[in-house]
N, CA, C and O atoms as a DFTB+ gen file, in Angstrom:
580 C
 N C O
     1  1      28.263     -24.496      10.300
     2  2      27.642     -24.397       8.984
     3  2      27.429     -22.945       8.587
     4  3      27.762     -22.469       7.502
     5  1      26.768     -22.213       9.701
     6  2      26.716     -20.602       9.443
     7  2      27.876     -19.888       9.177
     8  3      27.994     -18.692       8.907
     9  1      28.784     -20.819       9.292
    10  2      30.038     -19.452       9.446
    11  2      31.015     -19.752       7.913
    12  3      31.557     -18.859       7.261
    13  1      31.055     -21.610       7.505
    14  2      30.612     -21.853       6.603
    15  2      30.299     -20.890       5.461
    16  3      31.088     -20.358       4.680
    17  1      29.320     -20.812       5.517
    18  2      28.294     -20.056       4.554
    19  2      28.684     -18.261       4.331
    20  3      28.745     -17.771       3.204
    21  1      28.868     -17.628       5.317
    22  2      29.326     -16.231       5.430
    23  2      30.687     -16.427       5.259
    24  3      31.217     -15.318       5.324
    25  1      31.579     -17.364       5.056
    26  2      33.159     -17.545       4.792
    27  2      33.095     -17.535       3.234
    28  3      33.802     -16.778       2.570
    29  1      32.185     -18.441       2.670
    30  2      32.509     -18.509       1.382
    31  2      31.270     -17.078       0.481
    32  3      31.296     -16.890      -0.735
    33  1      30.446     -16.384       1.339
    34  2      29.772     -15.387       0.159
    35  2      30.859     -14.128       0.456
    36  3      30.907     -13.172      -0.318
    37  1      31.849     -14.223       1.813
    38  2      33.385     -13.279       1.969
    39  2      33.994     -13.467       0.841
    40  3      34.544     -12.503       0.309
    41  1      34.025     -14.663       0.274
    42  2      35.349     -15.022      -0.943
    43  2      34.448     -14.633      -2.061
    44  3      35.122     -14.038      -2.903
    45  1      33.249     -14.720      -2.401
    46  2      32.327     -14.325      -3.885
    47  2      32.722     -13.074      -3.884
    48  3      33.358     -12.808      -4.904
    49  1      32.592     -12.118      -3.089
    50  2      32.435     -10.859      -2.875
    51  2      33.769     -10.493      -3.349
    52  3      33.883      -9.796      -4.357
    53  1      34.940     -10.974      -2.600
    54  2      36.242     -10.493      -2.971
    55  2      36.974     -10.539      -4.343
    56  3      37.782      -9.765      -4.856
    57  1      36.304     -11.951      -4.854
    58  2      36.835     -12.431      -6.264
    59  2      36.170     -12.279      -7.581
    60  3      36.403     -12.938      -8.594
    61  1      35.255     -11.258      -7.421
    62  2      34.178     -11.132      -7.879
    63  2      35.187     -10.117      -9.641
    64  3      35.882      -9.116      -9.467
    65  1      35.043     -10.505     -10.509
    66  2      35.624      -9.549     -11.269
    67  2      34.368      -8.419     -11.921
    68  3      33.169      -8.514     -11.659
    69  1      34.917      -7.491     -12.708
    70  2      34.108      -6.566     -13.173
    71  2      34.313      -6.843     -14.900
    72  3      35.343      -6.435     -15.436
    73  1      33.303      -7.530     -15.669
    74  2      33.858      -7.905     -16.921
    75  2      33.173      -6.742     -17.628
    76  3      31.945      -6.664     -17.613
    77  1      33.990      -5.762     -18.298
    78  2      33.461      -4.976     -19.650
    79  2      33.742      -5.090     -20.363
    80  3      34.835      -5.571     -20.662
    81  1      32.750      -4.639     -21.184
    82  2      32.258      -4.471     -23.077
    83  2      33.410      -3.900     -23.686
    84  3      33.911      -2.816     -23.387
    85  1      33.913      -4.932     -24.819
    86  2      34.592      -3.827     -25.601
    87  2      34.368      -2.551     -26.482
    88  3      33.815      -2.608     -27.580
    89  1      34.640      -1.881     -26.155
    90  2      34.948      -0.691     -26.874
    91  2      33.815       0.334     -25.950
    92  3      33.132       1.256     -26.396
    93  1      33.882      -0.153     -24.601
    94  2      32.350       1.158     -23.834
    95  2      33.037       2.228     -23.461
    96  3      32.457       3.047     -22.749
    97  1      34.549       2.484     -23.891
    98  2      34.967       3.513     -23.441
    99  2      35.130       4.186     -24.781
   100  3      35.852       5.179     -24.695
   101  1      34.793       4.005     -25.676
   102  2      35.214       4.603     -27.074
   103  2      34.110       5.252     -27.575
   104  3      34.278       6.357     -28.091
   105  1      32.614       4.594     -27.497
   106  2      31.580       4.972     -28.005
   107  2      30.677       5.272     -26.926
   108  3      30.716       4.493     -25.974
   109  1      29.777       6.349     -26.868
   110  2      28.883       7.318     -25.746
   111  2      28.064       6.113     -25.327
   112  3      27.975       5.614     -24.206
   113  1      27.230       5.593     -26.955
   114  2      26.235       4.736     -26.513
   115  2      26.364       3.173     -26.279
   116  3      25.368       2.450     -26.269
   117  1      27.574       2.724     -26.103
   118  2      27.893       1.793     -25.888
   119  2      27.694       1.570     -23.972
   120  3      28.470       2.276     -23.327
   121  1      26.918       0.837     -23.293
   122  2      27.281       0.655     -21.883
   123  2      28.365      -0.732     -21.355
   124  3      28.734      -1.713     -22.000
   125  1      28.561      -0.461     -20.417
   126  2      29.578      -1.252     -20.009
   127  2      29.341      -2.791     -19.279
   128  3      30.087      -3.601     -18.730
   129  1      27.814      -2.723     -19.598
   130  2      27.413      -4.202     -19.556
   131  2      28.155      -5.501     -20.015
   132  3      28.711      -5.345     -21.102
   133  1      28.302      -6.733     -19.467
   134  2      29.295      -7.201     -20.489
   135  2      28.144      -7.957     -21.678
   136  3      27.060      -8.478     -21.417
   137  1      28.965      -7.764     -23.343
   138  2      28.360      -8.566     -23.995
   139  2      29.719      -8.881     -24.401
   140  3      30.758      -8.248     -24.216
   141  1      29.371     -10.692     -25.370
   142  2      30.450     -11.488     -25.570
   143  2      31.116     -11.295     -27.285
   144  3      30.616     -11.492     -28.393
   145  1      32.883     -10.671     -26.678
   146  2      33.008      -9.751     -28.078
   147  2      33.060     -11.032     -29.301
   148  3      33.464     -12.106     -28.855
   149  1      32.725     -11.015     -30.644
   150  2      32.278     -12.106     -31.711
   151  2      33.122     -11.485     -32.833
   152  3      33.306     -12.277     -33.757
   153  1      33.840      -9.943     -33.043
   154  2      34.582      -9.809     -34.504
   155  2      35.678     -11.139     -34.514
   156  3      35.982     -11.903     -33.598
   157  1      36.155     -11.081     -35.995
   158  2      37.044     -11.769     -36.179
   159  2      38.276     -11.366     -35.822
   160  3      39.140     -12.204     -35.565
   161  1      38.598      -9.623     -35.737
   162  2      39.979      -9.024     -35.352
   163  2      40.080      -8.461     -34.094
   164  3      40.907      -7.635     -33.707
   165  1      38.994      -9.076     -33.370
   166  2      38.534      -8.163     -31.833
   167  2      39.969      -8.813     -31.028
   168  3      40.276     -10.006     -31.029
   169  1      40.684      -7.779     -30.405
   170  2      41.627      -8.130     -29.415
   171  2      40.783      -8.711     -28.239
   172  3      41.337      -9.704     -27.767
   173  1      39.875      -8.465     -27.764
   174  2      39.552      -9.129     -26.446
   175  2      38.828     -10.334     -26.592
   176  3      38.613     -10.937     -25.541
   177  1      38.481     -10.737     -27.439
   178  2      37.879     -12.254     -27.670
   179  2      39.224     -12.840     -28.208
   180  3      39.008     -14.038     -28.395
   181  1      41.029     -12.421     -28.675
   182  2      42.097     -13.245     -28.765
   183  2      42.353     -13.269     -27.360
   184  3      43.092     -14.232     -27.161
   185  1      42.058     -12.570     -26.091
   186  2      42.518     -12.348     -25.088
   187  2      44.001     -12.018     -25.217
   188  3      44.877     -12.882     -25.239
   189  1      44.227     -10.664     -25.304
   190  2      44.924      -9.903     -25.167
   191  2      44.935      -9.437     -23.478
   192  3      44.059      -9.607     -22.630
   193  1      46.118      -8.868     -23.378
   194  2      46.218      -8.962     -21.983
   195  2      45.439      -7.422     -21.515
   196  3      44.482      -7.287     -20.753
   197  1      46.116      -6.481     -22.165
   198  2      45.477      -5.651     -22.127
   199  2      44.146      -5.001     -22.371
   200  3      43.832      -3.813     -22.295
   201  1      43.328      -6.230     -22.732
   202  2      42.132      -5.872     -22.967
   203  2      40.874      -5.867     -22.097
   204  3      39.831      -5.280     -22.384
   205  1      41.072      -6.502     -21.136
   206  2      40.311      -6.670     -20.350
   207  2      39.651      -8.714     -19.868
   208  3      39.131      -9.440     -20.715
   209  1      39.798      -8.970     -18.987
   210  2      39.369     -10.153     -18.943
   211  2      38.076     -10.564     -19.753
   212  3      37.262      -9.713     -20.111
   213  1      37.869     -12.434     -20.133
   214  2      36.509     -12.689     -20.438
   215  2      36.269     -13.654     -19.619
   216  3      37.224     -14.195     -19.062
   217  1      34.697     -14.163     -19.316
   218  2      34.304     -14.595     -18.204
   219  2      34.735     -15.686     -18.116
   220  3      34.563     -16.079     -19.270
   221  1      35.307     -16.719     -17.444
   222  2      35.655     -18.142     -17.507
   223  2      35.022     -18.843     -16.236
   224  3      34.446     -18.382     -15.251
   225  1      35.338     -20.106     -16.620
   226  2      34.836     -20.608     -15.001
   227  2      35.276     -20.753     -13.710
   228  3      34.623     -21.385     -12.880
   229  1      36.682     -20.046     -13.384
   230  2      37.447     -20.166     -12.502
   231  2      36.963     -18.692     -12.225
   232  3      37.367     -18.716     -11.063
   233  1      36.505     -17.611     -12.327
   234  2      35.693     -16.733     -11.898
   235  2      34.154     -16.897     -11.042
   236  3      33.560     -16.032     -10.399
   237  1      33.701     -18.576     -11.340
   238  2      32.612     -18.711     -10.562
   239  2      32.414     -18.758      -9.407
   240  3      33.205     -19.536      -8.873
   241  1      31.367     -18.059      -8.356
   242  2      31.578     -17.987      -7.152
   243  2      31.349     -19.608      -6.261
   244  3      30.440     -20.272      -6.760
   245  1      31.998     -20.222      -5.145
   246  2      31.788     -21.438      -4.438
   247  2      30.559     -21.928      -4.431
   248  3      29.592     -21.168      -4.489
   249  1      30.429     -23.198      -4.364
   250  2      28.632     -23.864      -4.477
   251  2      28.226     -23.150      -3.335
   252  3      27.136     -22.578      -3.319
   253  1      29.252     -23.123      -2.066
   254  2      28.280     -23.069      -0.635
   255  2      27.638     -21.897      -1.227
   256  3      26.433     -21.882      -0.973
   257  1      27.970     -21.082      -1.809
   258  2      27.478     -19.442      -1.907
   259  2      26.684     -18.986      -2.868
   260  3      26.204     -17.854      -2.815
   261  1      26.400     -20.047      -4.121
   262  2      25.469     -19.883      -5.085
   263  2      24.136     -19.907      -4.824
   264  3      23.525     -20.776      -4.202
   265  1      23.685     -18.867      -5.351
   266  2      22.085     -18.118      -4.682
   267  2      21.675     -17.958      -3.420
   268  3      20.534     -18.090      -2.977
   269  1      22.962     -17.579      -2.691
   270  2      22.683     -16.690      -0.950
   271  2      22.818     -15.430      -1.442
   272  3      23.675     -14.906      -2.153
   273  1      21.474     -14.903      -0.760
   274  2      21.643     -13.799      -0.256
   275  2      23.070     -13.635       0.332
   276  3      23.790     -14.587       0.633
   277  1      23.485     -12.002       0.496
   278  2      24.546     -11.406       1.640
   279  2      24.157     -11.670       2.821
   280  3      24.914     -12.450       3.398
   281  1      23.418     -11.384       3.317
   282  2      23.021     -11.881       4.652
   283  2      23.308     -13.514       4.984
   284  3      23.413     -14.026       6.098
   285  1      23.386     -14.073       3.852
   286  2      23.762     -15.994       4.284
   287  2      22.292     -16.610       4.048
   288  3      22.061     -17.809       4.207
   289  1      21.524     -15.867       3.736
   290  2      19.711     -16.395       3.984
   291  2      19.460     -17.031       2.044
   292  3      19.651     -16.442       0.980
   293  1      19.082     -18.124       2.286
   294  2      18.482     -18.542       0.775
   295  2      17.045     -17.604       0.426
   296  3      15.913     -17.606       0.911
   297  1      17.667     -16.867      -0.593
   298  2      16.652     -15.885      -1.295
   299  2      15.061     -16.544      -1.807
   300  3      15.052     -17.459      -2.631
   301  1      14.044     -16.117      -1.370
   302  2      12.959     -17.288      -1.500
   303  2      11.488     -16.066      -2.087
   304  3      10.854     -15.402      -1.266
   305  1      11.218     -16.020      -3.578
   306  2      10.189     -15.034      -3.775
   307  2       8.832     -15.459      -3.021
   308  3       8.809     -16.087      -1.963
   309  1       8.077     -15.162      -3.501
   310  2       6.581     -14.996      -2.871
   311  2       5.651     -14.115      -3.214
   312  3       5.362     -12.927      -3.078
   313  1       5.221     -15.255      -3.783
   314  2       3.852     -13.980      -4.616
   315  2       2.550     -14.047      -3.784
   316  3       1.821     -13.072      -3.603
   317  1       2.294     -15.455      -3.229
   318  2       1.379     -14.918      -1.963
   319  2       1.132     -15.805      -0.434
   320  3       1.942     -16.679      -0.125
   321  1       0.228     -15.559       0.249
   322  2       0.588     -16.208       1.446
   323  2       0.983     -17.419       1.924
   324  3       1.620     -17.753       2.924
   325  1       0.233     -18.319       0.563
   326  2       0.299     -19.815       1.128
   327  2       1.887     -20.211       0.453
   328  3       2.529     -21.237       0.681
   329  1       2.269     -19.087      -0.414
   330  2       4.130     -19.496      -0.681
   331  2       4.834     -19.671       0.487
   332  3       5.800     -20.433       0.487
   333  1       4.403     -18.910       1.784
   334  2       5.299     -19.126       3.103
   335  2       5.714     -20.842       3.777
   336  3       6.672     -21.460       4.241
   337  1       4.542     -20.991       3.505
   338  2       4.015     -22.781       4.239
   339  2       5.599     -23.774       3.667
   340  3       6.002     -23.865       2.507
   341  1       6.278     -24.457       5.034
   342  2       7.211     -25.078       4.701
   343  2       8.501     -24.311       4.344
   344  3       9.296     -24.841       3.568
   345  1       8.787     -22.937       4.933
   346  2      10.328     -21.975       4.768
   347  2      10.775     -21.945       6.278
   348  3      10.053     -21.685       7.240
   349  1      12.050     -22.249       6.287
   350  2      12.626     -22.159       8.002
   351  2      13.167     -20.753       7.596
   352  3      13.660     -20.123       6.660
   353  1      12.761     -20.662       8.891
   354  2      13.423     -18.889       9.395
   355  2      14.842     -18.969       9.390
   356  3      15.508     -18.002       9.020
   357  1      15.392     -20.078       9.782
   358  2      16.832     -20.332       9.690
   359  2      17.912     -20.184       8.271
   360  3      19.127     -20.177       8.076
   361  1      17.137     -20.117       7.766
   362  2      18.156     -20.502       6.157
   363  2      17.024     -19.787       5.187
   364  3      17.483     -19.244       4.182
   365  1      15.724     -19.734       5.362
   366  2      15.239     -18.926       4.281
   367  2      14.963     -17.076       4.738
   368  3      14.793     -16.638       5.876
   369  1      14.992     -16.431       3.677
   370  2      14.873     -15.360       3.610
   371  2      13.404     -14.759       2.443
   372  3      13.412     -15.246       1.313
   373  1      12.330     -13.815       2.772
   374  2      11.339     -14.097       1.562
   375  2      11.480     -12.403       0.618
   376  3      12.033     -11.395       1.059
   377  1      11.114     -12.482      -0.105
   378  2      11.232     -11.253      -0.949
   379  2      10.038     -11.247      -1.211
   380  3       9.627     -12.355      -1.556
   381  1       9.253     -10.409      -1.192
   382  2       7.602     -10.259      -1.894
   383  2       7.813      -9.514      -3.208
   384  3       8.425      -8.450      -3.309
   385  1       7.084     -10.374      -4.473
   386  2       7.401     -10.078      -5.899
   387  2       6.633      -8.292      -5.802
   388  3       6.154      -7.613      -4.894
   389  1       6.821      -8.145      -6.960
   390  2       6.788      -6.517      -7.440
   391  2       5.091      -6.612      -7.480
   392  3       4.295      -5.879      -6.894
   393  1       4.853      -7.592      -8.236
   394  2       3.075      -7.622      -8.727
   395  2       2.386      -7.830      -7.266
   396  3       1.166      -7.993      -7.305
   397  1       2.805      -7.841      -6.393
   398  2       1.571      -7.950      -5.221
   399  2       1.309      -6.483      -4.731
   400  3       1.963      -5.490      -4.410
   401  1      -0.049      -6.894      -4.850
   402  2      -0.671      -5.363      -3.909
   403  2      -0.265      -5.111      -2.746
   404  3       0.686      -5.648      -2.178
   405  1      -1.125      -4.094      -2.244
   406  2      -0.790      -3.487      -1.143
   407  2      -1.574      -4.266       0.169
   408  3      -0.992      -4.439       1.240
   409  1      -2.578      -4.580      -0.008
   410  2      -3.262      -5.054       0.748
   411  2      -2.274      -6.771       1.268
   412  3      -1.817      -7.133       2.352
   413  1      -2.298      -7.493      -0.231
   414  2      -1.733      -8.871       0.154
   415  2      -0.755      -8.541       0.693
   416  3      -0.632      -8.980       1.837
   417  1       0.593      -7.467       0.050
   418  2       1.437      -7.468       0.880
   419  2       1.276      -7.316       2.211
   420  3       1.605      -8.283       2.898
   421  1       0.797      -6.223       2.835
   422  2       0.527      -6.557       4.086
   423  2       0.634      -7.838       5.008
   424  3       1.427      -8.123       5.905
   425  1      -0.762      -8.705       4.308
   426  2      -1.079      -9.961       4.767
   427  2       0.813     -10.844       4.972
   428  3       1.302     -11.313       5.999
   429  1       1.432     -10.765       3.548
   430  2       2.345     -11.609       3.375
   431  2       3.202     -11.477       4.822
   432  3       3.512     -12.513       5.410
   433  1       3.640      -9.916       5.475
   434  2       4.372      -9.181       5.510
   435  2       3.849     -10.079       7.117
   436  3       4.534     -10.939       7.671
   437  1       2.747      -9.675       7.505
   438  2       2.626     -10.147       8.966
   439  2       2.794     -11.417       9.185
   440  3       3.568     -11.816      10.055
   441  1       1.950     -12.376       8.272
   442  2       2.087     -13.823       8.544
   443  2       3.983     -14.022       8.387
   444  3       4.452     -14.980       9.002
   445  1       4.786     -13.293       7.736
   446  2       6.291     -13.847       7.874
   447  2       6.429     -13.227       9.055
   448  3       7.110     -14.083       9.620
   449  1       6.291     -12.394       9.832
   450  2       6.719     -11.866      10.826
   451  2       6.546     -12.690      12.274
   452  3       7.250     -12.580      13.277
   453  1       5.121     -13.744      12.013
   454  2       4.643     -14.305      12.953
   455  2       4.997     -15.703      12.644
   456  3       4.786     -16.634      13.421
   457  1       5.542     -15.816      11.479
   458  2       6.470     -16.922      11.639
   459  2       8.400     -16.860      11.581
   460  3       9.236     -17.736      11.361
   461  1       8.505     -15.466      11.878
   462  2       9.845     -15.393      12.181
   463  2      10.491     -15.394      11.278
   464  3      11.675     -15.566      11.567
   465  1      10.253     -15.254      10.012
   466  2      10.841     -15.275       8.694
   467  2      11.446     -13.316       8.754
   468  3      11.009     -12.312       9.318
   469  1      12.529     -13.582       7.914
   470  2      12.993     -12.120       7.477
   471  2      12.556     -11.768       6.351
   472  3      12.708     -12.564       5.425
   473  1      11.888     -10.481       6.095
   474  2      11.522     -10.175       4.767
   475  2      13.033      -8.951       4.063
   476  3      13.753      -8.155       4.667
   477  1      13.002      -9.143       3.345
   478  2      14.046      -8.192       2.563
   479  2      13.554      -7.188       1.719
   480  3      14.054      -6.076       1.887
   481  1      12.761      -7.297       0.918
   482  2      11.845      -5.917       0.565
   483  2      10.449      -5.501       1.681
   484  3       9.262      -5.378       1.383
   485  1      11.026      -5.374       2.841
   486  2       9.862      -4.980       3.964
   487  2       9.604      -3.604       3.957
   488  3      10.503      -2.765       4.004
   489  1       7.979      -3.245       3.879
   490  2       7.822      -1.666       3.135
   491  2       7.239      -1.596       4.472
   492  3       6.190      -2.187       4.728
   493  1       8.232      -0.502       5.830
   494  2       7.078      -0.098       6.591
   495  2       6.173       0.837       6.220
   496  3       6.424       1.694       5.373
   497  1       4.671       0.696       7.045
   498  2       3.787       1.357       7.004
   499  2       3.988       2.784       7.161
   500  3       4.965       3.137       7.822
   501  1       3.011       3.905       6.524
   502  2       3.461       5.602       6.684
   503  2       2.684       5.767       8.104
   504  3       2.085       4.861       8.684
   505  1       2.807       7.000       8.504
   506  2       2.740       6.821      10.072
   507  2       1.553       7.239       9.808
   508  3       1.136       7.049      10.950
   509  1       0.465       7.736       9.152
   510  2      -1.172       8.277       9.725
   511  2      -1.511       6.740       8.997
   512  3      -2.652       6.466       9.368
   513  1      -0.982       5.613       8.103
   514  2      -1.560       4.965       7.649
   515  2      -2.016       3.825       8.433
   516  3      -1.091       3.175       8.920
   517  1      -3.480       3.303       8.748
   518  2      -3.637       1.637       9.196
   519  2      -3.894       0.542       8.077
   520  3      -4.594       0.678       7.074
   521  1      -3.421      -0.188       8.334
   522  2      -4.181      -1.436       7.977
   523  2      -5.573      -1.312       7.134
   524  3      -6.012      -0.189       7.381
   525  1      -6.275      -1.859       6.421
   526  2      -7.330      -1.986       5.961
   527  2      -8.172      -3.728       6.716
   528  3      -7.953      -4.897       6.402
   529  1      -8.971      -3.227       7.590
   530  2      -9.184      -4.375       7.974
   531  2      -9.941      -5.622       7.300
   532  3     -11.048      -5.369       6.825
   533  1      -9.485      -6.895       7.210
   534  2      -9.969      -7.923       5.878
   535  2     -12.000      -8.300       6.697
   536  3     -12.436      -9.051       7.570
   537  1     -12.324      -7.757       6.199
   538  2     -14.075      -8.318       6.755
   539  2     -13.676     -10.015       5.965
   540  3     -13.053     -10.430       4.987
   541  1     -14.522     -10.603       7.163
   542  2     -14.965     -12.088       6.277
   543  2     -16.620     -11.921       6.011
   544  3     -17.464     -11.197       6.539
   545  1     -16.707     -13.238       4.621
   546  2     -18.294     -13.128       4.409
   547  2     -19.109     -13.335       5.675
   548  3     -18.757     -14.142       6.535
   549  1     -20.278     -12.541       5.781
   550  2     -21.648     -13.298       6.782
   551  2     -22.232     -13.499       5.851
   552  3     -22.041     -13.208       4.670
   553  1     -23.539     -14.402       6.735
   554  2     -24.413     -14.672       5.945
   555  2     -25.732     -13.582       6.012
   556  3     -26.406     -13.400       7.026
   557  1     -25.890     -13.075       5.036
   558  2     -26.921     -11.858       4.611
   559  2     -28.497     -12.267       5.406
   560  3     -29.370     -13.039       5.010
   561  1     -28.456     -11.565       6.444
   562  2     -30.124     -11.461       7.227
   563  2     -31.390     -11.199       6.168
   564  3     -31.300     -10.771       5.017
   565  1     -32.257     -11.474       6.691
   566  2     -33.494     -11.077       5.751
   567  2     -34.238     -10.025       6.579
   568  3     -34.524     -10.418       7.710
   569  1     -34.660      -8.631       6.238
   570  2     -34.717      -7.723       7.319
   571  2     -36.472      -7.760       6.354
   572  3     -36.752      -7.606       5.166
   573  1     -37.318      -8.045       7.603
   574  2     -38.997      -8.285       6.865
   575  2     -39.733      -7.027       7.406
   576  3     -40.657      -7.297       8.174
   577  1     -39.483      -5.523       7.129
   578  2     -39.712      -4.658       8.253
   579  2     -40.745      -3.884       7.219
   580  3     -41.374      -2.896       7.599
């Protein structure tokens, strides 16, 4: 099944075309993003040969390979800890979203580690930096002095 899976994101990778914008070589501010050309006299929406391909569906990459990661790992966000609960280390992979702090990340970062999960945006720590340690509530003494 693994090999499977890294056979067909080999073939996405290879068949992968590069579709550009018409006319991004003509105008500065034009980028080469593709958008879908709409004139009525546009050579690349008659598909002209020379114009450059447009996207079709025989360009789509294999099911096995739709939304793997390169690595072969199903890409899995996570915005916070209890998102982990129920991901196999085997087939999932976690990304921690942009909006989490520093602190949760942390948290996220160890609990995947201690469940064997791979993280893909993993920020190691700077070297004078620790941890911030999480206090839990007590219950507040009454000091009668």
């Amino acid at each position: 099944m693994v090999d499977d899976r890294l056979r067909a994101i080999r073939v996405r990778s290879q068949k992968s075309a590069r579709f550009k914008r018409d006319g991004f070589g003509k105008k500065k501010q034009l980028a080469d993003t593709w958008r879908r050309p709409r004139g009525l006299h546009n050579k690349q929406r008659i598909q002209k040969k020379a114009k450059g391909p447009l996207p079709t569906p025989g360009y789509g990459s294999p099911l096995a390979a739709r939304g793997l990661h390169p690595s072969g790992y199903r890409d899995v966000l996570v915005h916070n800890p209890a998102d982990l609960e129920g991901l196999e280390p085997a087939q999932d992979a976690i990304r921690i979203a942009a909006g989490v702090g520093a602190k949760k990340r942390a948290l996220i970062q160890e609990k995947a580690v201690q469940a064997g999960l791979k993280v893909l945006n993993l920020r190691e720590k700077k070297p004078g930096e620790e941890p911030a340690p999480v206090e839990e509530a007590r219950p507040q003494e009454d000091d009668d002095d």
